[in-house]
C-alpha positions in Angstrom: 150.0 74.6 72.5 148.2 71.5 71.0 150.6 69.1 72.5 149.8 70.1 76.1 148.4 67.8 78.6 145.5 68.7 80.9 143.8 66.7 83.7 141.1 67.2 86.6 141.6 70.2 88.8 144.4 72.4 86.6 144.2 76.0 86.6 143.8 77.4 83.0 143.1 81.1 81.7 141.0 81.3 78.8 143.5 82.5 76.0 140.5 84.5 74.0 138.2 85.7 76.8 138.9 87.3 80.1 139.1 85.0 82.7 139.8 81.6 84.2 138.8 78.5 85.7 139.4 75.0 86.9 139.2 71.8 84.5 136.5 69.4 86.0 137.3 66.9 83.4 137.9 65.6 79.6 135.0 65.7 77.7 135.5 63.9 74.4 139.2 64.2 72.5 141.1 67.8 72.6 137.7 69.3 74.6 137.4 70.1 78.6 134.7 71.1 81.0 135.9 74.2 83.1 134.4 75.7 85.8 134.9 79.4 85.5 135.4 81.5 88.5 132.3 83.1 87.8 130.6 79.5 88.3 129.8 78.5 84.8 130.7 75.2 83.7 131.6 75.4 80.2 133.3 73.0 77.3 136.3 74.5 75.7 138.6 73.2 73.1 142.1 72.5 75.2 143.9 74.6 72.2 141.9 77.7 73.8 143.1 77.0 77.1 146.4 77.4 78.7 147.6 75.8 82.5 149.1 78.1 85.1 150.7 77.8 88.7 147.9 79.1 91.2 150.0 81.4 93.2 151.2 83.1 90.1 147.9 83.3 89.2 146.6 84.7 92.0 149.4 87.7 92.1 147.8 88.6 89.2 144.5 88.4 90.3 144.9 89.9 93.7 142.9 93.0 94.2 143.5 95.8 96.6 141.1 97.2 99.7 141.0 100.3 98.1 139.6 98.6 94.6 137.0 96.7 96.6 135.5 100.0 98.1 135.6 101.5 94.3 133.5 98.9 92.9 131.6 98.6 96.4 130.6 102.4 95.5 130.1 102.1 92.3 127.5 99.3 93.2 125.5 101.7 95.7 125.7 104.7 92.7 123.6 101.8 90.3 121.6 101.1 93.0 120.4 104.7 93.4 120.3 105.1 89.7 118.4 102.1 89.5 115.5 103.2 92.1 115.2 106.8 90.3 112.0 106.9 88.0 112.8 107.2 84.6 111.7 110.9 83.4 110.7 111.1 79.4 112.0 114.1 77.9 109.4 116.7 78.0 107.7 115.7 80.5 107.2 116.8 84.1 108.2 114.6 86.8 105.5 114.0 88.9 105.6 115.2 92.6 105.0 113.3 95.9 101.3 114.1 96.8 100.7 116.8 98.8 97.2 116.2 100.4 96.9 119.7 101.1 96.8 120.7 97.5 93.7 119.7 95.4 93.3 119.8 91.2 90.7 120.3 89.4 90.8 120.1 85.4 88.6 121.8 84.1 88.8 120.6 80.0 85.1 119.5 79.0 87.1 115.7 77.7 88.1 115.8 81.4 84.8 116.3 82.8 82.0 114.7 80.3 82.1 111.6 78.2 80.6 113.4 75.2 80.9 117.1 75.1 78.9 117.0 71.6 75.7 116.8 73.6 76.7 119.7 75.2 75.4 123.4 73.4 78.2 126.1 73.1 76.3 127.8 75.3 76.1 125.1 77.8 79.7 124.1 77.5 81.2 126.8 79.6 78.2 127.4 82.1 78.9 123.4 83.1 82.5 124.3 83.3 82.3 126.9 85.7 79.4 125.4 87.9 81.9 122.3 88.0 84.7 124.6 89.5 82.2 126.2 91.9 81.8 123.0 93.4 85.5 121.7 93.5 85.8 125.0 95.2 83.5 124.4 97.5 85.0 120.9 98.3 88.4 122.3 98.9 87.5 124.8 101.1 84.9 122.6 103.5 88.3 119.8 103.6 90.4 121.9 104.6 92.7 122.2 101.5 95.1 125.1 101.4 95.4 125.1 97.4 93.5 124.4 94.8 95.0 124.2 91.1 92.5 125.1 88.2 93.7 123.8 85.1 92.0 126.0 82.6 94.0 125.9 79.3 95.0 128.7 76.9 92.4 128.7 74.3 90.9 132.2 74.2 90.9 132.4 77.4 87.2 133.0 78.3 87.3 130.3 81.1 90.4 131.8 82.5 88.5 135.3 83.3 85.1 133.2 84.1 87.1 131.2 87.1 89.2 134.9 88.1 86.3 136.5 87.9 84.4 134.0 90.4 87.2 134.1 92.8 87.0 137.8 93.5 83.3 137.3 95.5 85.2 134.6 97.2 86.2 135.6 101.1 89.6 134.1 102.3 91.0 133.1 98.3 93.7 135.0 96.7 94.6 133.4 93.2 97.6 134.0 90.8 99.1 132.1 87.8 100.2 128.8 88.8 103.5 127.5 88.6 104.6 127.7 84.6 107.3 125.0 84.8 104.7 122.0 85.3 101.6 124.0 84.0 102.9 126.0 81.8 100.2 129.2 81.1 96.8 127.6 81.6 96.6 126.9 85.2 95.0 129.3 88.5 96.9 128.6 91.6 94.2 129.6 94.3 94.9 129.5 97.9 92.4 128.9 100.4 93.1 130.8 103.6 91.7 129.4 106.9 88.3 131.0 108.8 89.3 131.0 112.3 
């Protein structure tokens, strides 16, 4: 193989890589710059390289309609994969928003910037006041749901907010969905005053 001859514009397969290309020229002695097919020029030692006859080449190189519509759909299948969002394990995707459907949260981090200040006493009565007036907000915009996120705890703000909701005309309430709220949410939904 070292005694072969190379010049400008031969055809050569790379003998340890997948591929092939076109010599451009000789760089210094026993070394060539290729062009591969995929566009890159790179220097190779001519040892590495071996000359073929282009149409025997291309036989081997031909590829089939049908091939080109595999790859073609394989393409669009990483395209779509591609444009999914990622989902962690363990977490809930999130949903397109529904603007019919409002959330409140009612966890005292959630609502106040230091719940130290606040007495135990005080802690729950400005929890429920603050769902009084989500409430309220979701039922003068028109909303058809409202999601109360509650937690589990002991569940003394859970039976606070139920309890509420039963003086409430045109509400009926129920748990809300377990798969993305698991047990301490309050589905409530608003039915409209005609």
């Amino acid at each position: 193989m070292s005694g072969q001859k190379l010049q400008q514009g031969d055809h050569v397969s790379f003998l340890d890589e997948v591929g092939r290309g076109v010599v451009l020229r000789i760089t210094r002695p026993g070394f060539v710059l290729v062009r591969s097919d995929e566009g890159f020029e790179l220097e190779f030692p001519i040892k590495r390289l071996v000359r073929y006859e282009r149409d025997h080449g291309d036989q081997l190189y031909r590829i089939t309609d049908h091939q080109v519509g595999m790859v073609a759909a394989n393409d669009i299948l990483e395209e779509k994969r591609r444009k999914k969002p990622a989902v962690r394990p363990g977490k809930t995707p999130k949903r397109p928003e529904d603007n019919s459907v409002a959330e409140v949260d009612l966890h005292l981090h959630e609502l106040v910037e230091d719940e130290t200040r606040l007495e135990p006493g005080e802690r729950l009565e400005y929890q429920i006041r603050y769902f009084e007036r989500a409430l309220e907000s979701a039922i003068r915009n028109g909303k058809r749901k409202l999601i109360v996120i509650h937690g589990i705890g002991e569940g003394v703000l859970r039976e606070e907010v139920r309890r509420l909701l039963q003086y409430y005309d045109g509400v009926q309430f129920h748990d809300a969905d377990m798969g993305r709220y698991g047990s301490g949410a309050t589905e409530v939904i608003i039915h409209r005053q005609r």
